[in-house]
mmCIF file of the N, C-alpha and C atoms, coordinates in Angstrom:
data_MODEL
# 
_entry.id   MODEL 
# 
loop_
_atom_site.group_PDB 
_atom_site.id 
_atom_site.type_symbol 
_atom_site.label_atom_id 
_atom_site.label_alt_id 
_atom_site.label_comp_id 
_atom_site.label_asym_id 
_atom_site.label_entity_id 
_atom_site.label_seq_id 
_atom_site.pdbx_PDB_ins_code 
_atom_site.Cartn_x 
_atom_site.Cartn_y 
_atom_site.Cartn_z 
_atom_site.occupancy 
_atom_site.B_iso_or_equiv 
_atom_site.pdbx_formal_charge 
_atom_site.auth_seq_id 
_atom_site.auth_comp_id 
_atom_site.auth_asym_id 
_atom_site.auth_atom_id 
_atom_site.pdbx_PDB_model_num 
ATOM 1   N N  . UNK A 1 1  ? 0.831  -1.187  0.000   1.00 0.00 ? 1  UNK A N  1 
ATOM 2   C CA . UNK A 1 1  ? 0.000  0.000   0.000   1.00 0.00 ? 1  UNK A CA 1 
ATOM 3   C C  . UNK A 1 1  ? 0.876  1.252   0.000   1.00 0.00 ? 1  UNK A C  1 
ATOM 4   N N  . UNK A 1 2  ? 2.023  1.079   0.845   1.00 0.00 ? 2  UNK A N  1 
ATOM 5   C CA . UNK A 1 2  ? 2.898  2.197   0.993   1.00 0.00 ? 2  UNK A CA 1 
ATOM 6   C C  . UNK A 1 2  ? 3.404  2.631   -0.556  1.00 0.00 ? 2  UNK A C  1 
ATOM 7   N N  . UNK A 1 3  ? 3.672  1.858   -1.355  1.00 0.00 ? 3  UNK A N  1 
ATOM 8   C CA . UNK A 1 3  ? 4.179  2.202   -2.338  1.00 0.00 ? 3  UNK A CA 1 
ATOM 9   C C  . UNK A 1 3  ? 2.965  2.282   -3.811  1.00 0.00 ? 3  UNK A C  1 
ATOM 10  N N  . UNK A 1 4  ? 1.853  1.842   -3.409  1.00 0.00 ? 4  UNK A N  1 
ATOM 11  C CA . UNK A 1 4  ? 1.255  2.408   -4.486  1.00 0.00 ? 4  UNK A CA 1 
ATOM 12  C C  . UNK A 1 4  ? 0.909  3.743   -4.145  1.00 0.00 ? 4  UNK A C  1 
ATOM 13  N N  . UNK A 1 5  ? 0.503  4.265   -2.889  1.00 0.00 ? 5  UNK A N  1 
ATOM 14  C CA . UNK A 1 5  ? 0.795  5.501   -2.494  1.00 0.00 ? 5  UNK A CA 1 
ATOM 15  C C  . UNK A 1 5  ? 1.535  6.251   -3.080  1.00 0.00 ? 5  UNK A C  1 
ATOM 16  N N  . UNK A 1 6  ? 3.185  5.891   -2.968  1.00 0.00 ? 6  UNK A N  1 
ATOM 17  C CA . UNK A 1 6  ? 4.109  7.046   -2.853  1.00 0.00 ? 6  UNK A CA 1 
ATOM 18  C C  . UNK A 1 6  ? 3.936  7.050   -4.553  1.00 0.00 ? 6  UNK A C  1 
ATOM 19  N N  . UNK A 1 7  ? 3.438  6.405   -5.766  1.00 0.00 ? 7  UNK A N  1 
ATOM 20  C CA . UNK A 1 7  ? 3.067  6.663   -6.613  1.00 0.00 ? 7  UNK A CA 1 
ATOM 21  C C  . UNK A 1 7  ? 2.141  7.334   -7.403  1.00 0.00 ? 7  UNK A C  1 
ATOM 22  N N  . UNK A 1 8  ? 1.383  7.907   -6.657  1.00 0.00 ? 8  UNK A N  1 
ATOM 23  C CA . UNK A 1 8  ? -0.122 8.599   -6.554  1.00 0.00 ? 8  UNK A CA 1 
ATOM 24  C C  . UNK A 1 8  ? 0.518  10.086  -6.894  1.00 0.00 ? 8  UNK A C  1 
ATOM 25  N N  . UNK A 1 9  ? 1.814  10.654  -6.594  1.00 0.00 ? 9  UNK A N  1 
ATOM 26  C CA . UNK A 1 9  ? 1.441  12.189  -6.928  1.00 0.00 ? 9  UNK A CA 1 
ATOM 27  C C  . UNK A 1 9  ? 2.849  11.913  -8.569  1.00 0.00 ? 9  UNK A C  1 
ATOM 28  N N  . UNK A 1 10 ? 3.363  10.523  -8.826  1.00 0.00 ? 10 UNK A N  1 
ATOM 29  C CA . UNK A 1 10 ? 3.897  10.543  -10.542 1.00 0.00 ? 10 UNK A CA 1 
ATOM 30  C C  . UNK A 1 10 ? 2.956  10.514  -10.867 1.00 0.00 ? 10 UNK A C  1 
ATOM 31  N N  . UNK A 1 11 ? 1.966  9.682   -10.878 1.00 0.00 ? 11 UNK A N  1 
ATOM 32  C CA . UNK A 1 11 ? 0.825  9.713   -12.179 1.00 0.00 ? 11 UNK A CA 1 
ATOM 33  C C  . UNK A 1 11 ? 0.023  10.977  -11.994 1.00 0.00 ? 11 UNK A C  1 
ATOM 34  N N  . UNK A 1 12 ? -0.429 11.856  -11.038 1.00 0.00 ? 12 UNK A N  1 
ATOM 35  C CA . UNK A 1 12 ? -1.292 12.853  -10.707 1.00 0.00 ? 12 UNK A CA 1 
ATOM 36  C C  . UNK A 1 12 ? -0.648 13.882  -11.318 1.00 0.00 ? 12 UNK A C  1 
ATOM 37  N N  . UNK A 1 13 ? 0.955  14.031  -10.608 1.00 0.00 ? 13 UNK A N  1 
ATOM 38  C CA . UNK A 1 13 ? 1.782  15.122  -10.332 1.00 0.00 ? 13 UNK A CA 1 
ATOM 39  C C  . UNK A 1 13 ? 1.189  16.431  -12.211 1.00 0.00 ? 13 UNK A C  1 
ATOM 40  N N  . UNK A 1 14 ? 1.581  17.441  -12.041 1.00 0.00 ? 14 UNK A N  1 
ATOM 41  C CA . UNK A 1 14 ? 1.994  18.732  -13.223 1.00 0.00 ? 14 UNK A CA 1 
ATOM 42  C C  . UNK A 1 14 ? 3.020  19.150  -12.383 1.00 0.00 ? 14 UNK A C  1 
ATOM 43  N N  . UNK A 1 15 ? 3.492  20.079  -13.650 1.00 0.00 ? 15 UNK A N  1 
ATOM 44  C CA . UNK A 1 15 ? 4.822  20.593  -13.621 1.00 0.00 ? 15 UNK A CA 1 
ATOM 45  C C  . UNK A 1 15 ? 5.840  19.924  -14.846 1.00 0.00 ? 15 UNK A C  1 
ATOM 46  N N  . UNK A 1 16 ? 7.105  20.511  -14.804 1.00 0.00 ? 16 UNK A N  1 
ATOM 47  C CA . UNK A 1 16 ? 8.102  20.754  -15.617 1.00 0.00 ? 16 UNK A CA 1 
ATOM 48  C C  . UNK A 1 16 ? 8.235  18.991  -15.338 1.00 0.00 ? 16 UNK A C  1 
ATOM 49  N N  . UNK A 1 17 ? 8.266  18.163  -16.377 1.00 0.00 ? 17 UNK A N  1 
ATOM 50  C CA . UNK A 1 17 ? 8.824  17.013  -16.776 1.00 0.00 ? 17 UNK A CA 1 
ATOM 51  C C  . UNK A 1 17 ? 7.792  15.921  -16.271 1.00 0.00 ? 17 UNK A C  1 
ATOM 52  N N  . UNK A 1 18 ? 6.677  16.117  -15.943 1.00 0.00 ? 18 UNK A N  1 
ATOM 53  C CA . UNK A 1 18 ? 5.828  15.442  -15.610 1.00 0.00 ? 18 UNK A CA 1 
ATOM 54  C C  . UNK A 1 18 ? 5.059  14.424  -16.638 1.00 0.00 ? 18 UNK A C  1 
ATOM 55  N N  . UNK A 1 19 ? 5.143  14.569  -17.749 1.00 0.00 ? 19 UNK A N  1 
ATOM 56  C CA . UNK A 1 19 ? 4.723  14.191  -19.029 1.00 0.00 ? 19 UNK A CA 1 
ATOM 57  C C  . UNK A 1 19 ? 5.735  12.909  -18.716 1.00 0.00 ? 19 UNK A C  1 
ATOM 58  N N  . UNK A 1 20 ? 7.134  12.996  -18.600 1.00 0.00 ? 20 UNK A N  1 
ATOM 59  C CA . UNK A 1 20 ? 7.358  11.429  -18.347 1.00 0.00 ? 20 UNK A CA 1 
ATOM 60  C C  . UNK A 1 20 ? 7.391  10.932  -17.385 1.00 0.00 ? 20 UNK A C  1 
ATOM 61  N N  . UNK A 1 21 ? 6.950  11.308  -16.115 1.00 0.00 ? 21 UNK A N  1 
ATOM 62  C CA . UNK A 1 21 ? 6.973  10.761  -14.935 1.00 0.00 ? 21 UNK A CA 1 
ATOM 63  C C  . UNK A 1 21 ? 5.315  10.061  -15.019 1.00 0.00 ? 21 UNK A C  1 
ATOM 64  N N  . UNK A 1 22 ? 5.014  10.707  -15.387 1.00 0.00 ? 22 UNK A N  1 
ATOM 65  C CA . UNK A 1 22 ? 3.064  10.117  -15.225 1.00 0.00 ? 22 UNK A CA 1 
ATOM 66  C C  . UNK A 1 22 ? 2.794  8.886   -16.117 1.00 0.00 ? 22 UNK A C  1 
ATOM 67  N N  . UNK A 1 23 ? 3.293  8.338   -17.088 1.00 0.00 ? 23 UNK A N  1 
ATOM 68  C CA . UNK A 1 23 ? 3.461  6.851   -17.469 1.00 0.00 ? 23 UNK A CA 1 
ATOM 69  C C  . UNK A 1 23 ? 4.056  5.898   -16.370 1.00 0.00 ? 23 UNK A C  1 
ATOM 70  N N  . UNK A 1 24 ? 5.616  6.244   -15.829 1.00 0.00 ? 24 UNK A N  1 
ATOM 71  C CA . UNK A 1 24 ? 6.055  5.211   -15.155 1.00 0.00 ? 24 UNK A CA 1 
ATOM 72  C C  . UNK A 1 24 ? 5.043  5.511   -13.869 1.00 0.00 ? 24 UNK A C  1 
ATOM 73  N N  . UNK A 1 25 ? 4.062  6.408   -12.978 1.00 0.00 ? 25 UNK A N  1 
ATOM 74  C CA . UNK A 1 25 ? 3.186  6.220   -12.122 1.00 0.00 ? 25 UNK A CA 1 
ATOM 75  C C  . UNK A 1 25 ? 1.861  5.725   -12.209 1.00 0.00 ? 25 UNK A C  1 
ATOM 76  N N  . UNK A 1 26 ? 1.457  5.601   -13.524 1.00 0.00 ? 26 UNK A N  1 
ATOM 77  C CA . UNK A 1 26 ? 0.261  5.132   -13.728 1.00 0.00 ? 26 UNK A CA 1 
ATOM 78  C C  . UNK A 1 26 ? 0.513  3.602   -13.941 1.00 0.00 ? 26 UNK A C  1 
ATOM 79  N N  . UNK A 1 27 ? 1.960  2.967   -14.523 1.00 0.00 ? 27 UNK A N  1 
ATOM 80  C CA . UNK A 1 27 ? 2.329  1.527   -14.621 1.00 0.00 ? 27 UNK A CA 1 
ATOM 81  C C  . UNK A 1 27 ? 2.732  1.032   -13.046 1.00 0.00 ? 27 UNK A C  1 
ATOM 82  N N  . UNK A 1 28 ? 3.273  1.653   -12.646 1.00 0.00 ? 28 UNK A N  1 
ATOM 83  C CA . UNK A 1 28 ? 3.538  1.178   -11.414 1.00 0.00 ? 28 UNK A CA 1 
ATOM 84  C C  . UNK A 1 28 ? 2.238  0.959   -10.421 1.00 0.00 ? 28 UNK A C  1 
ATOM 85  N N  . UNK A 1 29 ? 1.468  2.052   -10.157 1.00 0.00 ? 29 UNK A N  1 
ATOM 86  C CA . UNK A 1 29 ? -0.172 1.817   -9.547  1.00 0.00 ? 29 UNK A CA 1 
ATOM 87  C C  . UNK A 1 29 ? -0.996 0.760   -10.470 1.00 0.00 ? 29 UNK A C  1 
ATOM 88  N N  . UNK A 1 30 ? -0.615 0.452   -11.459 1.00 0.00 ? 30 UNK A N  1 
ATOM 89  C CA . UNK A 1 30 ? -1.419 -0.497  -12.049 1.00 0.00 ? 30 UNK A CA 1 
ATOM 90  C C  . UNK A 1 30 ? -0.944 -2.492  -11.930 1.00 0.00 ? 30 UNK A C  1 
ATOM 91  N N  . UNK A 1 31 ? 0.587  -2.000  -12.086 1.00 0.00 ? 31 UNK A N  1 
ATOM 92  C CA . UNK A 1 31 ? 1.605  -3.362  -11.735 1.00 0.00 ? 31 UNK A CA 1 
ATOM 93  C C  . UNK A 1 31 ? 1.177  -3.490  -10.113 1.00 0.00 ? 31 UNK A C  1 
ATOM 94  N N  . UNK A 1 32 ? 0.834  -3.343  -9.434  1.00 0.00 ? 32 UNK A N  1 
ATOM 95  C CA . UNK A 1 32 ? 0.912  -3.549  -8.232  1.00 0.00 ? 32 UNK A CA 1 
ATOM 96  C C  . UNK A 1 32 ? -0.768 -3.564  -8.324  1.00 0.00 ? 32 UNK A C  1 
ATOM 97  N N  . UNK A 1 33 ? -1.743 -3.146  -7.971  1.00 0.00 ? 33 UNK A N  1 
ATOM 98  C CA . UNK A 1 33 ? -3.070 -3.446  -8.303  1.00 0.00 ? 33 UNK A CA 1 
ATOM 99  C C  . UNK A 1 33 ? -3.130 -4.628  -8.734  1.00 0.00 ? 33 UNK A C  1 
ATOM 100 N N  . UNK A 1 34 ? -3.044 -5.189  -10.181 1.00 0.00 ? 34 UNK A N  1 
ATOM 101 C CA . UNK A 1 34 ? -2.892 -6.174  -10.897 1.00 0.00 ? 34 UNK A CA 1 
ATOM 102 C C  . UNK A 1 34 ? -2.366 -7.382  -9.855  1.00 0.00 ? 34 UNK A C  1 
ATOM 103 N N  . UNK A 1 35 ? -1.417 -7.124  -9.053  1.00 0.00 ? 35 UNK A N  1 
ATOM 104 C CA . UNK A 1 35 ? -0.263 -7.954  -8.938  1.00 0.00 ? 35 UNK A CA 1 
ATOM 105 C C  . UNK A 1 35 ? -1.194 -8.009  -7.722  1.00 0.00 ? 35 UNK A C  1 
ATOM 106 N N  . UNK A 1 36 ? -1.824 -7.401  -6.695  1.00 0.00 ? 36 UNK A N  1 
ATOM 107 C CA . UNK A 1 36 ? -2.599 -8.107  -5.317  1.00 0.00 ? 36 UNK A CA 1 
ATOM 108 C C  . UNK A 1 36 ? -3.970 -8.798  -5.658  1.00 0.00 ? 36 UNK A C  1 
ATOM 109 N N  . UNK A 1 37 ? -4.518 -8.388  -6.821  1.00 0.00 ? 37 UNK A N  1 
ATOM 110 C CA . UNK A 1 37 ? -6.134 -9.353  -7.268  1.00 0.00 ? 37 UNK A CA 1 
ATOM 111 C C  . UNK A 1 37 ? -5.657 -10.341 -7.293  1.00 0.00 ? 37 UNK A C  1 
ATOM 112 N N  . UNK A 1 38 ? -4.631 -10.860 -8.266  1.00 0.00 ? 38 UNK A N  1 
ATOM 113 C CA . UNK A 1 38 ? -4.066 -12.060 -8.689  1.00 0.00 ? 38 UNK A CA 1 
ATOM 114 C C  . UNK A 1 38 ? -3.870 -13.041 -7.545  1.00 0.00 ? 38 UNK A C  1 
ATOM 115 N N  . UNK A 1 39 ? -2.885 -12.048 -6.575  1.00 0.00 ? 39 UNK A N  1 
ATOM 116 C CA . UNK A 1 39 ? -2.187 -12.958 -5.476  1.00 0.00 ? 39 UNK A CA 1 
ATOM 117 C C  . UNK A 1 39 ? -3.463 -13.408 -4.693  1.00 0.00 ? 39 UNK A C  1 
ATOM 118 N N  . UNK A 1 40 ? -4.719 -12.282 -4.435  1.00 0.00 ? 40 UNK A N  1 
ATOM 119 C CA . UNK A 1 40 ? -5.397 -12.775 -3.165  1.00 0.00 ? 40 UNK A CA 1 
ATOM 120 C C  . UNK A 1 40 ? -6.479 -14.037 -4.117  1.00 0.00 ? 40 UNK A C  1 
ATOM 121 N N  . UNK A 1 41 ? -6.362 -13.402 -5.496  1.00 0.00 ? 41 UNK A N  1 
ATOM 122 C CA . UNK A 1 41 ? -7.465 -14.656 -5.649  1.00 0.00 ? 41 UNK A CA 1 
ATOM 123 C C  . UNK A 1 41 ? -7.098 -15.945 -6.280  1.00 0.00 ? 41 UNK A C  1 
ATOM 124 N N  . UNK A 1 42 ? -6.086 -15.878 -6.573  1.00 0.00 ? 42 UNK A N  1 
ATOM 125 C CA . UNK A 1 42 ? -5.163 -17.330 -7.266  1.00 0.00 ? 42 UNK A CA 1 
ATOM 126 C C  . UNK A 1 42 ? -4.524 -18.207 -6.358  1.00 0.00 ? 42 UNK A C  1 
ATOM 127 N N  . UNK A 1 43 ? -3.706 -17.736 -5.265  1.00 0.00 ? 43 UNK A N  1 
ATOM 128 C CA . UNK A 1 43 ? -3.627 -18.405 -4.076  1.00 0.00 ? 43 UNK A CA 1 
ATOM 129 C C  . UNK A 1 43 ? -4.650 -19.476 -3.434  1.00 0.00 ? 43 UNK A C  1 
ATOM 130 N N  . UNK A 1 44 ? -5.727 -19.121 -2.795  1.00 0.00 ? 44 UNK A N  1 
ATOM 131 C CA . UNK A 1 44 ? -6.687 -19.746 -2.381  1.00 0.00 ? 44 UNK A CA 1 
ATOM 132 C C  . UNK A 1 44 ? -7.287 -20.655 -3.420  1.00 0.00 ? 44 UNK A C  1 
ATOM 133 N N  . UNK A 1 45 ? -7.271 -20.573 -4.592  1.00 0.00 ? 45 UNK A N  1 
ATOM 134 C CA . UNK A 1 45 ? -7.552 -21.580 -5.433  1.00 0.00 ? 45 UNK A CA 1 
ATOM 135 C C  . UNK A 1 45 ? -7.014 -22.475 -5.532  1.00 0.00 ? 45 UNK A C  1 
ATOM 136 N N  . UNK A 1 46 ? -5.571 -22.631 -6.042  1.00 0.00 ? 46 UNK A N  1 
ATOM 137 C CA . UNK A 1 46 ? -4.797 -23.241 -6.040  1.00 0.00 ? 46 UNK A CA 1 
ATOM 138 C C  . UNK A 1 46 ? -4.780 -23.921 -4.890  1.00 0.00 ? 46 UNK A C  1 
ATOM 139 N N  . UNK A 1 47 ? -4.338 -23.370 -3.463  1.00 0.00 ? 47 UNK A N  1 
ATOM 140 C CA . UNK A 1 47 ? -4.589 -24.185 -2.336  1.00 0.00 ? 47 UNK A CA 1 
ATOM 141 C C  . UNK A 1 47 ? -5.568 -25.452 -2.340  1.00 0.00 ? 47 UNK A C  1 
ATOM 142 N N  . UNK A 1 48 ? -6.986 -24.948 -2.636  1.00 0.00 ? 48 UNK A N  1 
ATOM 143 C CA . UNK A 1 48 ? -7.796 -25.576 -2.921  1.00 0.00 ? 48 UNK A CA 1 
ATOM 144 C C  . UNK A 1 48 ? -8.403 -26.968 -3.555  1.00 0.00 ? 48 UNK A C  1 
ATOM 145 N N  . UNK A 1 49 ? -7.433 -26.742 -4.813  1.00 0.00 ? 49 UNK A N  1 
ATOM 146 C CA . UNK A 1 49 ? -7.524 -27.558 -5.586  1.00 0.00 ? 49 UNK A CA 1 
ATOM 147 C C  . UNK A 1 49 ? -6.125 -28.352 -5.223  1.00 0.00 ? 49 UNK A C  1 
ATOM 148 N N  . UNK A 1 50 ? -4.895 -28.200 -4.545  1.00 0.00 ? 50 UNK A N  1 
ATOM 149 C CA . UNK A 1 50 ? -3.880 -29.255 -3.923  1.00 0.00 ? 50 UNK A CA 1 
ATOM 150 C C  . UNK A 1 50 ? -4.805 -29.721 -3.135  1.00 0.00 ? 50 UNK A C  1 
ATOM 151 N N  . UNK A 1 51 ? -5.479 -29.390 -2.263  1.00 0.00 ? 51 UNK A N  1 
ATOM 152 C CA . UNK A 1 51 ? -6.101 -30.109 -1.203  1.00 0.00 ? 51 UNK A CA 1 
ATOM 153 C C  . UNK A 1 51 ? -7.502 -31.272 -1.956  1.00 0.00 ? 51 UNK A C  1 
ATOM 154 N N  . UNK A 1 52 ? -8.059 -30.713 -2.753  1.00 0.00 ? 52 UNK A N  1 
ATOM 155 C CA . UNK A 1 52 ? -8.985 -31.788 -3.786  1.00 0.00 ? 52 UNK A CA 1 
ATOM 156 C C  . UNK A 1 52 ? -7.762 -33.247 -4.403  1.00 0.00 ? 52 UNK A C  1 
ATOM 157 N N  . UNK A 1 53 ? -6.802 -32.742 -4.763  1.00 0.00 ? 53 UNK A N  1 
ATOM 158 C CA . UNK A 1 53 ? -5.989 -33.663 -5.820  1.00 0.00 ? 53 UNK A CA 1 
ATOM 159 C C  . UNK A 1 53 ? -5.211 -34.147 -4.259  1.00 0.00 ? 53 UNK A C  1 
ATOM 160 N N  . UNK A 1 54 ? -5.180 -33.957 -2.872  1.00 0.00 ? 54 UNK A N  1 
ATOM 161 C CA . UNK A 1 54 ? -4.237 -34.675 -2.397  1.00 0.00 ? 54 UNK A CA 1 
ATOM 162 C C  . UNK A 1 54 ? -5.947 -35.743 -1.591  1.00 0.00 ? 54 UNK A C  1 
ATOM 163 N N  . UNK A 1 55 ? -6.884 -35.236 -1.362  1.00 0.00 ? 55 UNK A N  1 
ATOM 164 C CA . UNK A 1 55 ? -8.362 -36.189 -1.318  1.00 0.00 ? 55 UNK A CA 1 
ATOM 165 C C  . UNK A 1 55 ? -8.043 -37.131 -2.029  1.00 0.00 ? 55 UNK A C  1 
ATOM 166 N N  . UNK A 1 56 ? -7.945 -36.956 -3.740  1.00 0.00 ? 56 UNK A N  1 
ATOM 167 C CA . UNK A 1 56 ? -8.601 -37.939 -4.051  1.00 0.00 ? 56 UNK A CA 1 
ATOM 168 C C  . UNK A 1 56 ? -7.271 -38.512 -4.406  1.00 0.00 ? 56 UNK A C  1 
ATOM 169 N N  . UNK A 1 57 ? -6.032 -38.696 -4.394  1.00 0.00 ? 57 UNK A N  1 
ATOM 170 C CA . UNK A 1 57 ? -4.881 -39.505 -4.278  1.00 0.00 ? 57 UNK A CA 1 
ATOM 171 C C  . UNK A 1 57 ? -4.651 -40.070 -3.007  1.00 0.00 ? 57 UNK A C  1 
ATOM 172 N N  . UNK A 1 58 ? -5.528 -39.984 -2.011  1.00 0.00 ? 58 UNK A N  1 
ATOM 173 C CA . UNK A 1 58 ? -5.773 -40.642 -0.604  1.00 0.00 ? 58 UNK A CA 1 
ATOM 174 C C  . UNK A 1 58 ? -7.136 -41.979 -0.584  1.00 0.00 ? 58 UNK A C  1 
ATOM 175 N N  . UNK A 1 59 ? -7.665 -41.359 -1.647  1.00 0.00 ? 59 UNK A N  1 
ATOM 176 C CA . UNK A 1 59 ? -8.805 -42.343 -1.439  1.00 0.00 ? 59 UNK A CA 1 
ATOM 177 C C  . UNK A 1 59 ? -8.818 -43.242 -2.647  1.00 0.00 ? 59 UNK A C  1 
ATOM 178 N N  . UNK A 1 60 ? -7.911 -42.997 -3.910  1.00 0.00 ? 60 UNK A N  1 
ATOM 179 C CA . UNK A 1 60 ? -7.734 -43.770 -4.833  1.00 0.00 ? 60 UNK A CA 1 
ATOM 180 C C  . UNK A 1 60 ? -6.585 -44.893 -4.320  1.00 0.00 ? 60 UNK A C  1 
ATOM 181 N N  . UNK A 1 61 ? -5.642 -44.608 -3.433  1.00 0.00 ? 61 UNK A N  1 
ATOM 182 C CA . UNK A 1 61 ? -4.742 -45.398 -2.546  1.00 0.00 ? 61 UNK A CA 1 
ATOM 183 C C  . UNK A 1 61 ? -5.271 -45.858 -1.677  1.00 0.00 ? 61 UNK A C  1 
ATOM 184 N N  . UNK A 1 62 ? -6.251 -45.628 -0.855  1.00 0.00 ? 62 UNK A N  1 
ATOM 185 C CA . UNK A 1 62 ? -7.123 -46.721 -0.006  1.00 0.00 ? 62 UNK A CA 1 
ATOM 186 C C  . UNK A 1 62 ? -7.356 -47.654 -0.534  1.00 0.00 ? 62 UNK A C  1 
ATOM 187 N N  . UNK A 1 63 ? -8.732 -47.679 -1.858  1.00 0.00 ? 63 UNK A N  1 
ATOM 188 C CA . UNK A 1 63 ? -9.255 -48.359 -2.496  1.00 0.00 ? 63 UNK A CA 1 
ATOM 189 C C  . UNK A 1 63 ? -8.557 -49.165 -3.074  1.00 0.00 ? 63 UNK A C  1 
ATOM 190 N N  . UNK A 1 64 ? -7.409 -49.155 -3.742  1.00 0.00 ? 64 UNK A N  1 
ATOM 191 C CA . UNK A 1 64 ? -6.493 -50.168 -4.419  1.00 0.00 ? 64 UNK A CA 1 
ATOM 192 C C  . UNK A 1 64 ? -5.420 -50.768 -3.452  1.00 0.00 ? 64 UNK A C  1 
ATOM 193 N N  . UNK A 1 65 ? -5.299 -50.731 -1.975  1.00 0.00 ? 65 UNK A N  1 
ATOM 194 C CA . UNK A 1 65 ? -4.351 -51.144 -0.855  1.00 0.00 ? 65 UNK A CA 1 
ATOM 195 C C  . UNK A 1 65 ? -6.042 -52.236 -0.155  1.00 0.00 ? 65 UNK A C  1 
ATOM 196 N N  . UNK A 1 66 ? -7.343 -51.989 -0.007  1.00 0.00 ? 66 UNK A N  1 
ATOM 197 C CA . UNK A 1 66 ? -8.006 -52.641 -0.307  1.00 0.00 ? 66 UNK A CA 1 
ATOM 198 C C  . UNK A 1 66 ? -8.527 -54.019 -1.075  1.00 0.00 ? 66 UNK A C  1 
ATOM 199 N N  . UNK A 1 67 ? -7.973 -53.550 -2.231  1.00 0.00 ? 67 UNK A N  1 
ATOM 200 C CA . UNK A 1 67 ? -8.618 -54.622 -3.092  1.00 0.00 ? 67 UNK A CA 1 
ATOM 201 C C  . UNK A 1 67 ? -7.296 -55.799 -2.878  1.00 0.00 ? 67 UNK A C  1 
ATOM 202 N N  . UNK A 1 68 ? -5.982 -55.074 -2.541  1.00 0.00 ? 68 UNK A N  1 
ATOM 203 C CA . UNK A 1 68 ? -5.363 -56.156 -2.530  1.00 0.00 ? 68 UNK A CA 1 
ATOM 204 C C  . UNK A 1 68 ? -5.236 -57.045 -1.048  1.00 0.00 ? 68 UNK A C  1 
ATOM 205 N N  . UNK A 1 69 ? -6.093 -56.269 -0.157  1.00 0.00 ? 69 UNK A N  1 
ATOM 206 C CA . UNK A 1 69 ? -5.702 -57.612 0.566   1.00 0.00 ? 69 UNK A CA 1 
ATOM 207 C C  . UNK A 1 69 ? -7.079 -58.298 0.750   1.00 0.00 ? 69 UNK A C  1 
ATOM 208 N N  . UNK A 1 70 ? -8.072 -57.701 -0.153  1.00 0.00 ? 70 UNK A N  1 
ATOM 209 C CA . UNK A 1 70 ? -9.061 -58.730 -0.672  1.00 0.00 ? 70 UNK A CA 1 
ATOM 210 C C  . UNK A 1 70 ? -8.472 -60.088 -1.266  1.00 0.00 ? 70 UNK A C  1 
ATOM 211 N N  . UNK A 1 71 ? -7.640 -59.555 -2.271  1.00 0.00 ? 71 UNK A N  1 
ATOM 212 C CA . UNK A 1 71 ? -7.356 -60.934 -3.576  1.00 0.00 ? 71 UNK A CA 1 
ATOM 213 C C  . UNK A 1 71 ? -6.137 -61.732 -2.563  1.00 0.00 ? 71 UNK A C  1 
ATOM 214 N N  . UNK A 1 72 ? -5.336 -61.566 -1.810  1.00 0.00 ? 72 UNK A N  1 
ATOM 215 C CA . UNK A 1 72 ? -4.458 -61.932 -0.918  1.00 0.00 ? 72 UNK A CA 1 
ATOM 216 C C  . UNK A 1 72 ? -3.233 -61.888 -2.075  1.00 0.00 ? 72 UNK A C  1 
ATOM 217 N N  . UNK A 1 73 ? -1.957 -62.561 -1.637  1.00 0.00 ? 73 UNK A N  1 
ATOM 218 C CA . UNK A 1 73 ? -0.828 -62.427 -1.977  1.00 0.00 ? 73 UNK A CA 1 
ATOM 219 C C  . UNK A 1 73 ? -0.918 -63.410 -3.752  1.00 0.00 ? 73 UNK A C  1 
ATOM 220 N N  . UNK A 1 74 ? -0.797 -63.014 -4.956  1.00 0.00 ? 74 UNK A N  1 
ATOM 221 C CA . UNK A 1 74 ? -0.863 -63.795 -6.005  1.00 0.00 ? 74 UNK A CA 1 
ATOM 222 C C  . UNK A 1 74 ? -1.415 -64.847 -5.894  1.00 0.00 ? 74 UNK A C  1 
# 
């Protein structure tokens, strides 16, 4: 937050040379925006879905540690 802040008066700023400062402040408030949606909402998904794929690689390994000591040793 601190630093999309301290970016708020490049992209805002007038005055003498401001014309190129207000691109690199409007990319930078935008790279960072961009960059926390992503993190807060791609994270938890992902989590999500390791925890689905480590379920069902727990219960597909039950079921087949099962069947074999159904059929017993060859």
């Amino acid at each position: 937050m601190a630093a999309l802040l301290g970016a708020v008066p490049l992209a805002f700023g007038s005055g003498v040379g401001s014309e190129l400062r207000q691109p690199l402040g409007i990319c930078i408030i935008g790279g960072l925006l961009v960059s926390q949606v992503l993190t807060l909402f791609t994270t938890p998904v992902i989590y999500l879905y390791f925890g689905r794929l480590a379920a069902w690689v727990g219960r597909s390994r039950a079921s087949g540690e099962s069947e074999e000591l159904a059929l017993g040793p060859y």
